[in-house]
Residue frames relative to the residue before (quaternion, step in Angstrom):
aa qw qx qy qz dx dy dz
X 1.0000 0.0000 0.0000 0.0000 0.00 0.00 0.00
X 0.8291 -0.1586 0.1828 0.5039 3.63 -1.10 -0.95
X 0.4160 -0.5638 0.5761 0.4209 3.98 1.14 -1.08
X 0.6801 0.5142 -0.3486 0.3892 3.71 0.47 0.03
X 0.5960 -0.6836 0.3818 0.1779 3.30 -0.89 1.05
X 0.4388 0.7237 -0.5058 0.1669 3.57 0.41 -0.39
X 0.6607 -0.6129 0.4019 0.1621 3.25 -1.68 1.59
X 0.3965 -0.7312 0.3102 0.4603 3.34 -0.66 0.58
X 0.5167 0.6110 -0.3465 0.4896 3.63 1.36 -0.29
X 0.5533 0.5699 -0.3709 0.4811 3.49 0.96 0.05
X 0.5891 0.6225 -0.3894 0.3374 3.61 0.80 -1.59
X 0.7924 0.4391 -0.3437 0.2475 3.55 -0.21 -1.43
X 0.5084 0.6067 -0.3391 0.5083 3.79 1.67 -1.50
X 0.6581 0.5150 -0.3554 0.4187 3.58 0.73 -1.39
X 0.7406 0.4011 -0.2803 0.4605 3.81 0.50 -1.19
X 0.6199 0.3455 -0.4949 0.5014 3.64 0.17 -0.09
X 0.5985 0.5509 -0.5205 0.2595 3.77 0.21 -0.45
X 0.6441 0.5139 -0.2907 0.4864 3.04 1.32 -1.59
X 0.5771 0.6187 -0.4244 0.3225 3.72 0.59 -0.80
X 0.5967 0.6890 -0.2237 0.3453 3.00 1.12 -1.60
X 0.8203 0.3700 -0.0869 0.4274 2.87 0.45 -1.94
X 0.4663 0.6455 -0.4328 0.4226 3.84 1.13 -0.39
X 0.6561 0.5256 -0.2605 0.4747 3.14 0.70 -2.01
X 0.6289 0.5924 -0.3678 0.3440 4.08 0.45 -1.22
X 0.7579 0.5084 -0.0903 0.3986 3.39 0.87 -1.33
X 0.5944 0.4288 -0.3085 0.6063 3.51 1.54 -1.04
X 0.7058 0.3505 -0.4170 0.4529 4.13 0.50 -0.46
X 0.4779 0.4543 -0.4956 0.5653 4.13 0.79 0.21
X 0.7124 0.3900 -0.4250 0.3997 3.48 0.06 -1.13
X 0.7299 0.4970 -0.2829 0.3745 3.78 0.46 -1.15
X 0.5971 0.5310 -0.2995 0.5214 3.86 1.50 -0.53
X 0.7047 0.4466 -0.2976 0.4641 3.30 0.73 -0.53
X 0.5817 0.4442 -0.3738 0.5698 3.46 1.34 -0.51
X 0.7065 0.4279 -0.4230 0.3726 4.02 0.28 -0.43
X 0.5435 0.6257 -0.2619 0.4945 3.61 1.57 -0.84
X 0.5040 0.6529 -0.1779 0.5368 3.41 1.39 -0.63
X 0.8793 0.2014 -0.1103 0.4173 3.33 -0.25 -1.49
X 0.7426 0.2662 -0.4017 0.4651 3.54 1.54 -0.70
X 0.3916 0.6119 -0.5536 0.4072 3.86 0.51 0.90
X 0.5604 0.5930 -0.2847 0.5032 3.29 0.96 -0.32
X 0.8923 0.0306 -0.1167 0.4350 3.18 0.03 -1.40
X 0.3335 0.5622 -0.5611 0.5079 3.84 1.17 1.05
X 0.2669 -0.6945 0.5830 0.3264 3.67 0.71 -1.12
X 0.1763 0.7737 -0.5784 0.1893 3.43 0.75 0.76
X 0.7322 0.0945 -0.1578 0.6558 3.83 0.79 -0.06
X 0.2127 0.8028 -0.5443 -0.1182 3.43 -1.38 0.20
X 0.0490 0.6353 -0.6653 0.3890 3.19 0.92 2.17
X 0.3495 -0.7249 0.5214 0.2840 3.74 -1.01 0.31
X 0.6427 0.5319 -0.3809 0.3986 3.24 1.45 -0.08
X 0.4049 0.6390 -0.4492 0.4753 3.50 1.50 -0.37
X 0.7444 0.4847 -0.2518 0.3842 3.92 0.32 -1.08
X 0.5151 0.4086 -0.4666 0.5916 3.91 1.57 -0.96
X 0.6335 0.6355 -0.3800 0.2244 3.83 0.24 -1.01
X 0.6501 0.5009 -0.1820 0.5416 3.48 1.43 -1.41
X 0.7295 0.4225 -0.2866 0.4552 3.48 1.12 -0.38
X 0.5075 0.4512 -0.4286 0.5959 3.65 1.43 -0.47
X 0.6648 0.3741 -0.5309 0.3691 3.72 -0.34 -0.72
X 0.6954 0.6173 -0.2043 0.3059 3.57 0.86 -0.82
X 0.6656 0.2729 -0.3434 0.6038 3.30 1.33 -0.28
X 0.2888 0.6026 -0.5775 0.4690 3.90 1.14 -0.17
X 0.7511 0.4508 -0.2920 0.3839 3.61 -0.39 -1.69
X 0.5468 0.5715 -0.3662 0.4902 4.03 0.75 -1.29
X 0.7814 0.3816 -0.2817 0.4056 3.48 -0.12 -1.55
X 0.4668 0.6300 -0.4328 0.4449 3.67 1.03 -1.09
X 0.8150 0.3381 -0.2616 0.3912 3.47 0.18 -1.47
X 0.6896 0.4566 -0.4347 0.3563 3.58 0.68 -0.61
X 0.6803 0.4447 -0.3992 0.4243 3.69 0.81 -0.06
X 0.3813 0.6526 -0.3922 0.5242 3.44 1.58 0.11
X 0.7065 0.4396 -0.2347 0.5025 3.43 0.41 -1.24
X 0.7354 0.5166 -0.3109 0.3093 3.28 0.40 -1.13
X 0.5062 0.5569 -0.3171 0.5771 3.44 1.60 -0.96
X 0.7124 0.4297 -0.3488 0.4314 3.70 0.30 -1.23
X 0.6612 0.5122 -0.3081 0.4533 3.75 0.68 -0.24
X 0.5823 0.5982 -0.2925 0.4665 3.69 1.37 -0.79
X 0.7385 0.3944 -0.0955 0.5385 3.52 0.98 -0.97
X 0.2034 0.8049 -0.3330 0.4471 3.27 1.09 -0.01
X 0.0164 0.7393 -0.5787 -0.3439 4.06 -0.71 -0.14
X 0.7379 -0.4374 0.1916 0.4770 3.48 -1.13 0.04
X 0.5322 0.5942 -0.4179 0.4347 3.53 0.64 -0.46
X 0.8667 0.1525 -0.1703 0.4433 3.51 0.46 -1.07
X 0.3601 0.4230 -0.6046 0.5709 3.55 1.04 0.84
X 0.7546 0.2364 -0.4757 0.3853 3.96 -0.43 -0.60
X 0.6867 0.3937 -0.4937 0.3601 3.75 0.54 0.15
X 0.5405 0.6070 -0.3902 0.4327 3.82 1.05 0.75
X 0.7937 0.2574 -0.2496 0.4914 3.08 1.09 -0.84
X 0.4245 0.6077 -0.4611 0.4876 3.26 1.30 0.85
X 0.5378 0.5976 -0.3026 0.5119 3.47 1.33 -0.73
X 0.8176 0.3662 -0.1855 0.4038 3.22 0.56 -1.40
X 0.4311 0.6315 -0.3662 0.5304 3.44 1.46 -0.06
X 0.6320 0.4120 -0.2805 0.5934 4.02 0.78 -0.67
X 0.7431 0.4068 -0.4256 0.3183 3.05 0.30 -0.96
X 0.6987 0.4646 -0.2768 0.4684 3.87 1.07 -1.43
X 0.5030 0.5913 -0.4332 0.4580 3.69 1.23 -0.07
X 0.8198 0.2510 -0.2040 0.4726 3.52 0.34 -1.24
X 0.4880 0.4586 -0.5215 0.5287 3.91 1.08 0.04
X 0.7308 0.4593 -0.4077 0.2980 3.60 0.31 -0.73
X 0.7419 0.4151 -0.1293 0.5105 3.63 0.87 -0.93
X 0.3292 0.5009 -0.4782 0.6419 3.88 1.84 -0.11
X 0.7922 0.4792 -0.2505 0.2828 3.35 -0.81 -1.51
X 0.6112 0.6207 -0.1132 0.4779 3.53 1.37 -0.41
X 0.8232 0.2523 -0.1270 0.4925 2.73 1.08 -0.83
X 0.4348 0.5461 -0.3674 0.6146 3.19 1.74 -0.60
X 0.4979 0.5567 -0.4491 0.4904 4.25 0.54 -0.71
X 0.7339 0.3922 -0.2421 0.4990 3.91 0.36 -1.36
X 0.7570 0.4086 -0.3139 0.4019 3.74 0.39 -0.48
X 0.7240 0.3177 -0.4403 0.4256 2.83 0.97 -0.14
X 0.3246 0.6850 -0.4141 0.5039 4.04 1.55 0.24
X 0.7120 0.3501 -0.2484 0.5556 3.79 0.92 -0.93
X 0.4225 -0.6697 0.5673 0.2263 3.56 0.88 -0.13
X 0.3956 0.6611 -0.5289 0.3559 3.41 1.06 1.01
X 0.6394 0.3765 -0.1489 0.6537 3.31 1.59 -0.69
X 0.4773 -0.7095 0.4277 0.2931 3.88 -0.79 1.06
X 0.8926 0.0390 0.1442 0.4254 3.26 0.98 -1.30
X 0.4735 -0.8169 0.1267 0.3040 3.09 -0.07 0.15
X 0.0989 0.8920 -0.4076 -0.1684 4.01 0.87 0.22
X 0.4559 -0.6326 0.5157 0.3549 3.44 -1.48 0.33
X 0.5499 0.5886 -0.4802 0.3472 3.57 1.01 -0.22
X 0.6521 0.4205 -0.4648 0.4265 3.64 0.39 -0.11
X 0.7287 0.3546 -0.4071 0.4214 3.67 0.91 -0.27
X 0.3947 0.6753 -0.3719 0.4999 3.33 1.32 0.30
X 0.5749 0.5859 -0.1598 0.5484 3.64 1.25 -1.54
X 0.8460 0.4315 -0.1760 0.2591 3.05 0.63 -0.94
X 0.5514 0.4781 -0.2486 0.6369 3.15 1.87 -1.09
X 0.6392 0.4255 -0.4457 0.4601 4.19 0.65 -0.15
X 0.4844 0.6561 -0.3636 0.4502 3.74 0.89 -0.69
X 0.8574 0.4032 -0.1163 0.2979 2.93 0.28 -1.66
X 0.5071 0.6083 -0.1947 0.5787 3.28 1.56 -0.67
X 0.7742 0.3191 -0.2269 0.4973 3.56 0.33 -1.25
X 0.4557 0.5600 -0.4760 0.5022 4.12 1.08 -0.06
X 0.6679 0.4848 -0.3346 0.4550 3.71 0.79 -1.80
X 0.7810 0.3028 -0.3843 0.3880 3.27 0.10 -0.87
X 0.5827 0.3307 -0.5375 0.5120 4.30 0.08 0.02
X 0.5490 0.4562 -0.5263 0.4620 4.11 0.16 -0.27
X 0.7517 0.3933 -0.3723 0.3764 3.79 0.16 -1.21
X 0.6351 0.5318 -0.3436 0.4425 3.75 1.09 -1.54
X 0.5305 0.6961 -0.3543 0.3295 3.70 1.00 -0.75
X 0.7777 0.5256 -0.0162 0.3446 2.61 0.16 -2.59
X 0.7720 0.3238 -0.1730 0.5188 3.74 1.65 -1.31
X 0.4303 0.7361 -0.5224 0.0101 3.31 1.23 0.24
């Protein structure tokens, strides 16, 4: 695993913190992105630096969260690290092969326009399926 000692009566307190805190960071990261996009299209600012600004704090927050995760995954035991990166494996499978195809429909002009929220939709979907298959499959 990581090399770190931790009791087994420790683990579970330990995993909800991380849970906790993961979850904390992915709802900042996602507020700052809606604060973002609907400042924009209200026109609540119209300095173009105000908008690079709303997007730097925003990927600051992102990265924040992926080393968050990444820690929450380190500690982790094996059972529920191989049922994450099984999750994430659906998830980058069906974003990868959604996103494709939703790419072609909208090329055929079956789709009007294009949005990232459905490939967004898709990579959460897909994840949140992996994980009940993995929690399932290992119960």
């Amino acid at each position: 695993m990581n090399g770190k000692s931790i009791k087994p009566d420790e683990a579970p307190a330990r995993s909800k913190k991380n849970h906790a805190l993961i979850m904390l960071w992915i709802f900042a990261w996602m507020a700052t992105f809606v604060a973002a996009d609907k400042a924009e299209a209200y026109e609540w600012y119209t300095e173009g630096f105000l908008s690079l600004l709303a997007v730097a704090i925003n990927v600051v927050i992102g990265l924040i969260v992926i080393v968050t995760y990444m820690r929450f995954l380190n500690e982790l035991d094996e059972m529920q690290q191989k049922i994450q990166l099984n999750a994430l494996a659906l998830a980058m499978g069906i974003g990868l092969v959604g996103s494709v195809s939703y790419s072609l429909l909208v090329s055929a002009g079956i789709v009007a326009a294009p949005d990232i929220a459905v490939v967004i939709a898709l990579l959460g979907g897909g994840y949140g399926a992996g994980l009940v298959i993995g929690r399932t499959r290992y119960q």
